[in-house]
Structure formats: structure tokens, C-alpha cells
N, CA, C and O atoms as a MOPAC input file, in Angstrom:
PM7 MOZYME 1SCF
protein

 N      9.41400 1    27.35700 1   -58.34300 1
 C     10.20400 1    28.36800 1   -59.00700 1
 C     10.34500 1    29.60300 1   -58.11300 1
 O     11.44000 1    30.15000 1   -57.99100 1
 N      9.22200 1    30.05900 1   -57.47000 1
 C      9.49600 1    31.08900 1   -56.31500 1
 C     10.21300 1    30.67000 1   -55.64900 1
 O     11.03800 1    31.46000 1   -55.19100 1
 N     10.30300 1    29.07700 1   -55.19000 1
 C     11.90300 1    29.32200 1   -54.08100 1
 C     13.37100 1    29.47000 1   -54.55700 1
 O     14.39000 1    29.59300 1   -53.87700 1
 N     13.23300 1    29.42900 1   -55.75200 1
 C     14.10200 1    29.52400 1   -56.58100 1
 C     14.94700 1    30.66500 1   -56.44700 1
 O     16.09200 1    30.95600 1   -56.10200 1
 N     13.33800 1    31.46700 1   -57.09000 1
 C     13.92600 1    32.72000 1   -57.11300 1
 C     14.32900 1    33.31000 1   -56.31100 1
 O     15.01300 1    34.27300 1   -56.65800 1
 N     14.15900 1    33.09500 1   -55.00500 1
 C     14.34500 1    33.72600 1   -53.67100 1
 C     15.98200 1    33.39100 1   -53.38700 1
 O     16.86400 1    34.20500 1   -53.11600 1
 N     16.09000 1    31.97200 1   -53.53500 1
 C     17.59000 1    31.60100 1   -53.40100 1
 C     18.60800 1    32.41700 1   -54.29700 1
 O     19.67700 1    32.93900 1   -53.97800 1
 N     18.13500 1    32.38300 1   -55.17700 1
 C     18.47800 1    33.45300 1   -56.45000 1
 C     18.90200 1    34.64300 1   -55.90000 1
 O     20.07000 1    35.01800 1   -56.00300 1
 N     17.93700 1    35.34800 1   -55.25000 1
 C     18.39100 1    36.68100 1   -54.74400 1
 C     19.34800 1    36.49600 1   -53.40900 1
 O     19.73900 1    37.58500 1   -52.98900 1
 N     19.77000 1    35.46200 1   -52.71700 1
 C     20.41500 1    35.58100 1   -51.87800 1
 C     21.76500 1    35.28900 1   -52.19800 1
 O     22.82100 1    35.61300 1   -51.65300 1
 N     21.57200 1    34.78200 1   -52.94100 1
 C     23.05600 1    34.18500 1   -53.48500 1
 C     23.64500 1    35.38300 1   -53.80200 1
 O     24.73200 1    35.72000 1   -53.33300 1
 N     22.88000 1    36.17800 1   -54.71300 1
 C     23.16000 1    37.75400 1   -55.16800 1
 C     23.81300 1    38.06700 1   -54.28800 1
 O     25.03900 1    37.96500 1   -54.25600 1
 N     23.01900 1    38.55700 1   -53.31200 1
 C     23.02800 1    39.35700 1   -52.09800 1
 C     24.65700 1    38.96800 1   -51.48300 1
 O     25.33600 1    39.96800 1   -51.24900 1
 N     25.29700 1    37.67400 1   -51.22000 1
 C     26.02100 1    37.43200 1   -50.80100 1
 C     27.34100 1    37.41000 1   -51.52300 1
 O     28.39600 1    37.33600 1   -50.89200 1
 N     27.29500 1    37.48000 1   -52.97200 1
 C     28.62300 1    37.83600 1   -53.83400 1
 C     28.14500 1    39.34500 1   -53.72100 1
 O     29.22500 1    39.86400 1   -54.00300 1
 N     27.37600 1    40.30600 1   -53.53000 1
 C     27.81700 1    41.23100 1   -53.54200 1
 C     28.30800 1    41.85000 1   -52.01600 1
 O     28.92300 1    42.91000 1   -52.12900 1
 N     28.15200 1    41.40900 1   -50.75500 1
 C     28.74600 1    41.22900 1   -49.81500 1
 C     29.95100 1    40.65200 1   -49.63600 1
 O     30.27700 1    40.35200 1   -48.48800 1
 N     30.73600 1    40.41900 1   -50.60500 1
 C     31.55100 1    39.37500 1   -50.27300 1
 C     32.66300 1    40.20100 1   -49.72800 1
 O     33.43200 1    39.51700 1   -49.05300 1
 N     32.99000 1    41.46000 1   -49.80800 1
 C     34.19600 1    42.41200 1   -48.98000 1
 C     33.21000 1    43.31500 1   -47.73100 1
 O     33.43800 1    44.36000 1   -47.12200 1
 N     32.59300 1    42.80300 1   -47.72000 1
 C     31.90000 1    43.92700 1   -46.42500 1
 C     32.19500 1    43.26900 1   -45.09700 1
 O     32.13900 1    42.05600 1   -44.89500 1
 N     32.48200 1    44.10000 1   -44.30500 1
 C     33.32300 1    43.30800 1   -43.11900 1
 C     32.21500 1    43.11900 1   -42.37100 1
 O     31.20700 1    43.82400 1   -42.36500 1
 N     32.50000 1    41.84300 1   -41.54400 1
 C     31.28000 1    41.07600 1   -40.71000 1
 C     30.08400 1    40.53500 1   -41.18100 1
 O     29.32800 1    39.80400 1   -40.54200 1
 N     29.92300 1    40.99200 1   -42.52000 1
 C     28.86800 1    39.91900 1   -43.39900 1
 C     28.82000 1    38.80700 1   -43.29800 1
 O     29.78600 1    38.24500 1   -43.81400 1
 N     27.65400 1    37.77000 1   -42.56400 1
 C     27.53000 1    36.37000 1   -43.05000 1
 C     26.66200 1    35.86900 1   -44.04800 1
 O     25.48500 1    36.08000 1   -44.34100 1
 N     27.55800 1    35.15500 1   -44.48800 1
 C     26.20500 1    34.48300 1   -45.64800 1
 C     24.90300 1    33.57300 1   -44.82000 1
 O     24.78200 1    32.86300 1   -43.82100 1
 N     24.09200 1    34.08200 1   -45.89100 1
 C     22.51000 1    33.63100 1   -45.71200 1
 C     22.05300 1    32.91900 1   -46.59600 1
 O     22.20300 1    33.38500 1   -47.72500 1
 N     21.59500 1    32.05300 1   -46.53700 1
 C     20.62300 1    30.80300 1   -47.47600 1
 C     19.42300 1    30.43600 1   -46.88800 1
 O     19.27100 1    30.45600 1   -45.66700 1
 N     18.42300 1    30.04800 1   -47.79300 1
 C     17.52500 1    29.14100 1   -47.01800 1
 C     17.88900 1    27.34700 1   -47.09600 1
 O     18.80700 1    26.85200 1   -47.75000 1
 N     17.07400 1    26.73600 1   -46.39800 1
 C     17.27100 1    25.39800 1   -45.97000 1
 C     16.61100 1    24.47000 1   -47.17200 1
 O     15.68900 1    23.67200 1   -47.00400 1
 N     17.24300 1    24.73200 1   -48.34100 1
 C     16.69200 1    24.59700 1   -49.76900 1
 C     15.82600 1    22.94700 1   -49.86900 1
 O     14.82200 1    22.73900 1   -50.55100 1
 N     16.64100 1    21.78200 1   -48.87100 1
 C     15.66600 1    20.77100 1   -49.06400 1
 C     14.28500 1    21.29600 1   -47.94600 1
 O     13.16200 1    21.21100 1   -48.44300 1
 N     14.38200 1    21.78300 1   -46.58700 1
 C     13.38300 1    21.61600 1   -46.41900 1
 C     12.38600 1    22.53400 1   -46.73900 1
 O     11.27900 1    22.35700 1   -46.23200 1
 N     12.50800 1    23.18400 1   -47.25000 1
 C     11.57100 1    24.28200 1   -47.97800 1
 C     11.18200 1    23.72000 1   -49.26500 1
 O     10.36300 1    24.22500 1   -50.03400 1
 N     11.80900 1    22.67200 1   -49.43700 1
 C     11.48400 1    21.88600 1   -50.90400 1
 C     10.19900 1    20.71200 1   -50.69200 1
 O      9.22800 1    20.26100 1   -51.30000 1
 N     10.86000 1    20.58300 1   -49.50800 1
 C      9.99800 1    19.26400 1   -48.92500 1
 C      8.32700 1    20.09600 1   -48.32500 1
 O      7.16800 1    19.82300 1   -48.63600 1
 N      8.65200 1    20.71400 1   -47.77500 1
 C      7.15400 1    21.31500 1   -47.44400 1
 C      6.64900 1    22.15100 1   -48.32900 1
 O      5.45000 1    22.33700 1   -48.12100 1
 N      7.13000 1    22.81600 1   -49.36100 1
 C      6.51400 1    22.74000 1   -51.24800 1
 C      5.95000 1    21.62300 1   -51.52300 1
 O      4.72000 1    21.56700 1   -51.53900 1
 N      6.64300 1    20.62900 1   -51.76700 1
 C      6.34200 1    19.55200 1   -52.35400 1
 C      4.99900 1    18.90500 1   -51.68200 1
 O      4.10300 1    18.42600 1   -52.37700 1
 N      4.95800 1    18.94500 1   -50.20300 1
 C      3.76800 1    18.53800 1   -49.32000 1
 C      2.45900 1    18.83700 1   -49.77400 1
 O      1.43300 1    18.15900 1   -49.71200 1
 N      2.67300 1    20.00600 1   -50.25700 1
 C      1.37800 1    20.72200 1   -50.78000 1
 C      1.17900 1    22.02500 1   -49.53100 1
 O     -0.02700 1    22.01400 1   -49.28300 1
 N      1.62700 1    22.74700 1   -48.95800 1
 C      1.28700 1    23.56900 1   -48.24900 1
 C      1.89300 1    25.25000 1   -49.40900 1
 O      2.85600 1    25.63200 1   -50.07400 1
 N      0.72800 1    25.63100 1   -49.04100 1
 C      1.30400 1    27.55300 1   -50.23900 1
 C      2.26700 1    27.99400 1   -49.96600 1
 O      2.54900 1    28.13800 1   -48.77600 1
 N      2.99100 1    28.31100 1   -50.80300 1
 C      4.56700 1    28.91800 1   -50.46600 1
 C      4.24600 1    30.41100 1   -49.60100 1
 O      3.56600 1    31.32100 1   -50.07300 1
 N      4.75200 1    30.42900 1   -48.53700 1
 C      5.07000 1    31.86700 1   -47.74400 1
 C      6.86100 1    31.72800 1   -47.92600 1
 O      7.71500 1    30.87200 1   -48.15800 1
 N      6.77000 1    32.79200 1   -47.72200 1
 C      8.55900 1    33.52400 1   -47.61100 1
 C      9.33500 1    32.43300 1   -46.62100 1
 O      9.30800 1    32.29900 1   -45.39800 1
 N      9.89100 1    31.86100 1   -47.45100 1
 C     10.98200 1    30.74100 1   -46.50700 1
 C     12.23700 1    31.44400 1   -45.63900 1
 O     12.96900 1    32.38100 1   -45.95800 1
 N     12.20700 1    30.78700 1   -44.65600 1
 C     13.28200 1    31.30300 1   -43.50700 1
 C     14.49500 1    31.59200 1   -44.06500 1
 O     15.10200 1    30.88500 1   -44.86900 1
 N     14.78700 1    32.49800 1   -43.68400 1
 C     16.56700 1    32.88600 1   -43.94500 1
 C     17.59600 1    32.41800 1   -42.65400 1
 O     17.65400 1    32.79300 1   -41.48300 1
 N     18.23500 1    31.59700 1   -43.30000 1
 C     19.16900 1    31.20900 1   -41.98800 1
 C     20.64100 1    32.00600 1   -42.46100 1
 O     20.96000 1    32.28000 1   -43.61800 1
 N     21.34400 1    32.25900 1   -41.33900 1
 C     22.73900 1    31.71500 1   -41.45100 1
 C     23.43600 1    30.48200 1   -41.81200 1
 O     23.19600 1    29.42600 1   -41.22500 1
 N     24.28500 1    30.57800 1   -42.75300 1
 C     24.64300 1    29.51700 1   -42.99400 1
 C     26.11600 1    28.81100 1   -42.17600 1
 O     27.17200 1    29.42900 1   -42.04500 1
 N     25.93900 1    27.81500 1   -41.83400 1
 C     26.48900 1    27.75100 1   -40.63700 1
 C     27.67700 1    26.70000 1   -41.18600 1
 O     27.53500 1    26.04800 1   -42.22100 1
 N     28.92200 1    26.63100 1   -40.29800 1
 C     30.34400 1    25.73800 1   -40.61800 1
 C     31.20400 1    26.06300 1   -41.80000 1
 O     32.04300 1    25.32100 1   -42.31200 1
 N     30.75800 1    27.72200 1   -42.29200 1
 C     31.25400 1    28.39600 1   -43.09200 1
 C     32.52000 1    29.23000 1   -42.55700 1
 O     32.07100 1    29.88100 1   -41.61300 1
 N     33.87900 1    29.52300 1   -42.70500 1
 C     35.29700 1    30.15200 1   -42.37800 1
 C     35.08000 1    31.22400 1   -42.38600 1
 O     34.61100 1    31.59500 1   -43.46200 1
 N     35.21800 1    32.11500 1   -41.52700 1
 C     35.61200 1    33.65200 1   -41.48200 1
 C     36.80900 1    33.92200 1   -41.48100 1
 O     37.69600 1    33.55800 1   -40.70800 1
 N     36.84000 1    34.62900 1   -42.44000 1
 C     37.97100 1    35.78400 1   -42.41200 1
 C     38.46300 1    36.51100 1   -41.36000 1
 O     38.07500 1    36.19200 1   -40.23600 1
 N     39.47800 1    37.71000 1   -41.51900 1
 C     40.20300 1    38.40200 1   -40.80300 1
 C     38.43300 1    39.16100 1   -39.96200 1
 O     37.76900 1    39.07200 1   -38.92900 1
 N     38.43100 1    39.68300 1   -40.96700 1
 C     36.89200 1    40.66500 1   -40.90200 1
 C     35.93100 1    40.04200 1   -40.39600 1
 O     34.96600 1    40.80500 1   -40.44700 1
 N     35.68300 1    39.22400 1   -40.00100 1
 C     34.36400 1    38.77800 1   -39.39700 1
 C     33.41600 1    38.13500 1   -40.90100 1
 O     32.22000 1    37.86600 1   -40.79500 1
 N     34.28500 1    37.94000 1   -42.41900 1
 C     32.82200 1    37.69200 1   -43.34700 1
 C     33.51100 1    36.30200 1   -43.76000 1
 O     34.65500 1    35.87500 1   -43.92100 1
 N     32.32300 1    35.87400 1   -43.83700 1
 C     32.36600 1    34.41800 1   -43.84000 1
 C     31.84600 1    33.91700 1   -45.38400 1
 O     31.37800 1    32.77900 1   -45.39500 1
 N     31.86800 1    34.50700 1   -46.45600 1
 C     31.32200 1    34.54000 1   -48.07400 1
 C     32.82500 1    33.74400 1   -48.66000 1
 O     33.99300 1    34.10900 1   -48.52600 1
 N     32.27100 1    32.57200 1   -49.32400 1
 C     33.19900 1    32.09100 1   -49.69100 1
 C     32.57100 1    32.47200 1   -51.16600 1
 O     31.42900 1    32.10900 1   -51.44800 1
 N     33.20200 1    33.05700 1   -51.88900 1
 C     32.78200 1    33.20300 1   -53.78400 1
 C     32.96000 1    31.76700 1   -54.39700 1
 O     32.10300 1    31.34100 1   -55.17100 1
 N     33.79700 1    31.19600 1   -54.14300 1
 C     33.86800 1    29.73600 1   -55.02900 1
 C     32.48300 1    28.90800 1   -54.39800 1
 O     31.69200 1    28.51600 1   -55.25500 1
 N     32.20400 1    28.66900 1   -53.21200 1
 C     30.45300 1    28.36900 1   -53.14000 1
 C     29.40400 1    28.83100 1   -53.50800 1
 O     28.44600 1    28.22000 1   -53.98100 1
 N     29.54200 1    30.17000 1   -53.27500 1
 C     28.46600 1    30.88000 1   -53.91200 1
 C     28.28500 1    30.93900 1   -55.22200 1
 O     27.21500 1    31.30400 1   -55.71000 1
 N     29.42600 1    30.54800 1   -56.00100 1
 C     29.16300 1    30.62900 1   -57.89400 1
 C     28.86300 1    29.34000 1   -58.33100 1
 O     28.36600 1    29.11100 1   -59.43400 1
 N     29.23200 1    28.23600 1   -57.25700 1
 C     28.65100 1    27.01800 1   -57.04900 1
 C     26.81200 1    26.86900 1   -56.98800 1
 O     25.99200 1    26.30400 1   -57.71100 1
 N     26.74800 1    27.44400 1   -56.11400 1
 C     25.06600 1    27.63500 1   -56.06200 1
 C     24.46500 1    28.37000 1   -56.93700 1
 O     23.26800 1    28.18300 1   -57.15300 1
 N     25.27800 1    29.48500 1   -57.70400 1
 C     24.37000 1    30.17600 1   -58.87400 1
 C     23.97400 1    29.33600 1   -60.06900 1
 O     22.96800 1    29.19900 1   -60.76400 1
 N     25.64600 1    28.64600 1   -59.98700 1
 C     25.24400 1    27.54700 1   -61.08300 1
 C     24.12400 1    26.37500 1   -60.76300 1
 O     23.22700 1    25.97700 1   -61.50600 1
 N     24.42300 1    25.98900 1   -59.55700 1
 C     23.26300 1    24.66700 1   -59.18500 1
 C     21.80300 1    25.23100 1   -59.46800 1
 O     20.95200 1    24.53000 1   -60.01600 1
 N     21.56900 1    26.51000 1   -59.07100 1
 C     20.22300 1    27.11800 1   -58.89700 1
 C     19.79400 1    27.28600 1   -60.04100 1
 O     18.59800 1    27.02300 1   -60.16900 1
 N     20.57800 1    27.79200 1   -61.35900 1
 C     20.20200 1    27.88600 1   -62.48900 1
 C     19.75100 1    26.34400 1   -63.18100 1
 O     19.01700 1    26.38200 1   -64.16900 1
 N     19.99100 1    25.62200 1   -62.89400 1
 C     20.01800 1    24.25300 1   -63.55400 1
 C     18.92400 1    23.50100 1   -62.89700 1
 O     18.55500 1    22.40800 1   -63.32800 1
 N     18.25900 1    24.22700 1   -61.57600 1
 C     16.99600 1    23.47600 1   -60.72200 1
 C     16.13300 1    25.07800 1   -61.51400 1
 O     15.00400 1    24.89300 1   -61.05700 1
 N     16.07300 1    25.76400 1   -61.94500 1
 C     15.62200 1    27.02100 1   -62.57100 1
 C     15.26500 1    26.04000 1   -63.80000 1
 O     14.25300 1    25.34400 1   -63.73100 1
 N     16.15700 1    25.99400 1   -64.98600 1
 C     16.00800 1    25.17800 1   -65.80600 1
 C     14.74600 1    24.05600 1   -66.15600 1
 O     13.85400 1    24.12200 1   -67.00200 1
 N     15.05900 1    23.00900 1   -65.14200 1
 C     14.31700 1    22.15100 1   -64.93200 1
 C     13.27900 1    22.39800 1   -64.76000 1
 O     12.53100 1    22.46500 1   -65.73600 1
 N     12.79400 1    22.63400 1   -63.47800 1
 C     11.26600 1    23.18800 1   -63.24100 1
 C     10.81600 1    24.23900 1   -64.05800 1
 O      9.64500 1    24.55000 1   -63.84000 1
 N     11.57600 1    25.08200 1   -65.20900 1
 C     10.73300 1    25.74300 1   -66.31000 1
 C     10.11300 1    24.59600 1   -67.11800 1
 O      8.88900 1    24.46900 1   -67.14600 1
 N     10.98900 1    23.69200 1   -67.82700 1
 C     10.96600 1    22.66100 1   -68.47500 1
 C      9.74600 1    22.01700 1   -68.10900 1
 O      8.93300 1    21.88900 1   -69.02500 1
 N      9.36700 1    21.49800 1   -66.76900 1
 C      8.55100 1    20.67500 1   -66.65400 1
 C      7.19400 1    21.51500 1   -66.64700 1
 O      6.12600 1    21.01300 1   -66.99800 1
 N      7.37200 1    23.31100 1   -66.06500 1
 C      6.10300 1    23.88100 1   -66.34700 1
 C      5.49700 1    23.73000 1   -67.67200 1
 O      4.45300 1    23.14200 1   -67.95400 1
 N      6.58100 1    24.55600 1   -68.69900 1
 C      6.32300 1    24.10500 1   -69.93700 1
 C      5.51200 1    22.79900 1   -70.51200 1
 O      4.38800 1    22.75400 1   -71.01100 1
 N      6.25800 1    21.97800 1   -70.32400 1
 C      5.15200 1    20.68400 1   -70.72200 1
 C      4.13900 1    20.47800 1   -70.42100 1
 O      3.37800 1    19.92300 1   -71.21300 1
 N      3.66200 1    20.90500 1   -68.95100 1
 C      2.30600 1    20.89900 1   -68.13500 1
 C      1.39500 1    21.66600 1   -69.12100 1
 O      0.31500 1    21.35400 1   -69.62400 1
 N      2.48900 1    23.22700 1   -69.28700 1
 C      1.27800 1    23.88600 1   -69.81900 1
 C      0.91200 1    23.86400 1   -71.40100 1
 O     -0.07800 1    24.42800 1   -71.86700 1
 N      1.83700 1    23.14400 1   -72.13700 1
 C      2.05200 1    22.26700 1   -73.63900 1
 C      0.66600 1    21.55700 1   -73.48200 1
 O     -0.26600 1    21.91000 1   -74.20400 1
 N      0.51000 1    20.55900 1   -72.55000 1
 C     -0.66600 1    19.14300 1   -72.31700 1
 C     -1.62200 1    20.30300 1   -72.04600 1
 O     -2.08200 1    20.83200 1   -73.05800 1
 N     -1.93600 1    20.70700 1   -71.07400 1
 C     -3.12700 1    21.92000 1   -70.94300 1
 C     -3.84500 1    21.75700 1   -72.10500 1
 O     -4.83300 1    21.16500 1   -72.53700 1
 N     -2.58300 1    22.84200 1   -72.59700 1
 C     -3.65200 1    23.68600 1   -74.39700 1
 C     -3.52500 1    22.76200 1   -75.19100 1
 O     -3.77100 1    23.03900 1   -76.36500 1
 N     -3.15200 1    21.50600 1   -74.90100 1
 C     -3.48600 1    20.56300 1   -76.18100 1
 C     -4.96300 1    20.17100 1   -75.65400 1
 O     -5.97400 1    19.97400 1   -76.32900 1
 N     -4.82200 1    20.12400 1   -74.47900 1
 C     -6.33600 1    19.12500 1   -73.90600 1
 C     -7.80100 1    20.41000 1   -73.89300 1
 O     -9.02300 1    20.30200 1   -73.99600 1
 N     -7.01300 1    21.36000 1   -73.74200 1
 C     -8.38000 1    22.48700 1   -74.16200 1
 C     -8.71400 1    22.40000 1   -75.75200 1
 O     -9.84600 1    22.24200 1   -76.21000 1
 N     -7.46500 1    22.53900 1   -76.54100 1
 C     -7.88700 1    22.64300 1   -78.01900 1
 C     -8.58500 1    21.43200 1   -78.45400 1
 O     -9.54900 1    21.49500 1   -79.21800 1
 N     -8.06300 1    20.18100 1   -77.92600 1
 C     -8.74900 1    19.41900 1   -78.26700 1
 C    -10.56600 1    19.29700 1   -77.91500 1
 O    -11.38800 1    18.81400 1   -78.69400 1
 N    -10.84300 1    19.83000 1   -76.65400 1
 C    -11.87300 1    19.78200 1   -76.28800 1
 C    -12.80700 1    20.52200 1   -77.05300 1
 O    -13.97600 1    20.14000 1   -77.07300 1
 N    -12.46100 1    21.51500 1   -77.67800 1
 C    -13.07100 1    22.25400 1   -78.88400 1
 C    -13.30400 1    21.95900 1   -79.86300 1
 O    -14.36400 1    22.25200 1   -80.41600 1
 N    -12.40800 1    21.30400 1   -80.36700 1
 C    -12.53300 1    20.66000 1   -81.66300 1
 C    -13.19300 1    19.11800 1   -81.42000 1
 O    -13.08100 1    18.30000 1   -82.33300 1
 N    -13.69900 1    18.84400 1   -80.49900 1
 C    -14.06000 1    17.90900 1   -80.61000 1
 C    -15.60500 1    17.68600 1   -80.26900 1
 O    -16.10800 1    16.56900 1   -80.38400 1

């Protein structure tokens, strides 16, 4: 969910850049930062790249808004999910503590 959120804020960052001249958009490398999450290594601050094979404009900015509202939506829906599955984790938890009490 922290990389989440991080993507979260860049996405921000880049619709609100989207008229600033010479702005490029920035993302992180969402599978492999997923993949070395998933490995088991502690989340530190994932790399910010340029995002690259993206069109520039007159201006030098390369923010396409129809991708970027693309990714707010995708991000919200991997947001979603991984609440969902915390939730249940932490549903089984306090069932398996309460039970341990009462039993």
C-alpha cells in the first residue's frame, strides 16, 4: 500500500504539471518495485524514473492527462484490493486472538 501511495502522489504531481513547460512525467517502475516487495525485502523509497517513449509537446512537457487519469484509476483499484485483502488478514487475526481467549 505504501507503493501505492507513492504512485499516488506522482500521478498527482504530474496532472498538476501538465501545462508547465518542460515538465516530464515521472513514475516508478511499478512491477519491479512490486516484485522486490513481494520478495520480502522492507520497502525504502522506490526510484523515480522518467517515464520514457512518452510525446512532447511544443514546450518540452511530455504529460499526457488521458494516461495519467488512466493510472489514477488503475491505482485506485490496486488501492482497493490490497485494502481488501489487509482487511481480511486483520478480520482472521482478531478472530484467532478472540478465540484464543475464550477458549
Amino acid at each position: 500500500m505504501d507503493l501505492l501511495s507513492v504512485r499516488q502522489r506522482l500521478v498527482a504531481t504530474n496532472i498538476a504539471n501538465a501545462a508547465t513547460p518542460g515538465y516530464r512525467t515521472r513514475d516508478i517502475n511499478f512491477q519491479a518495485e512490486f516484485a522486490r516487495a513481494d520478495s520480502g525485502l522492507p520497502f525504502n523509497a522506490p526510484e523515480v524514473i522518467e517515464t520514457a517513449g512518452l510525446k512532447a509537446g511544443n514546450d518540452g512537457n511530455n504529460v499526457g492527462l488521458d494516461r495519467e487519469m488512466r493510472l489514477l484509476a488503475e491505482n485506485a483499484i490496486r488501492f482497493n484490493i490490497a485494502s481488501s485483502f489487509w482487511k481480511s488478514e486483520y478480520r482472521q487475526m482478531k478472530s484467532a486472538i478472540q478465540e484464543g481467549r475464550n477458549g
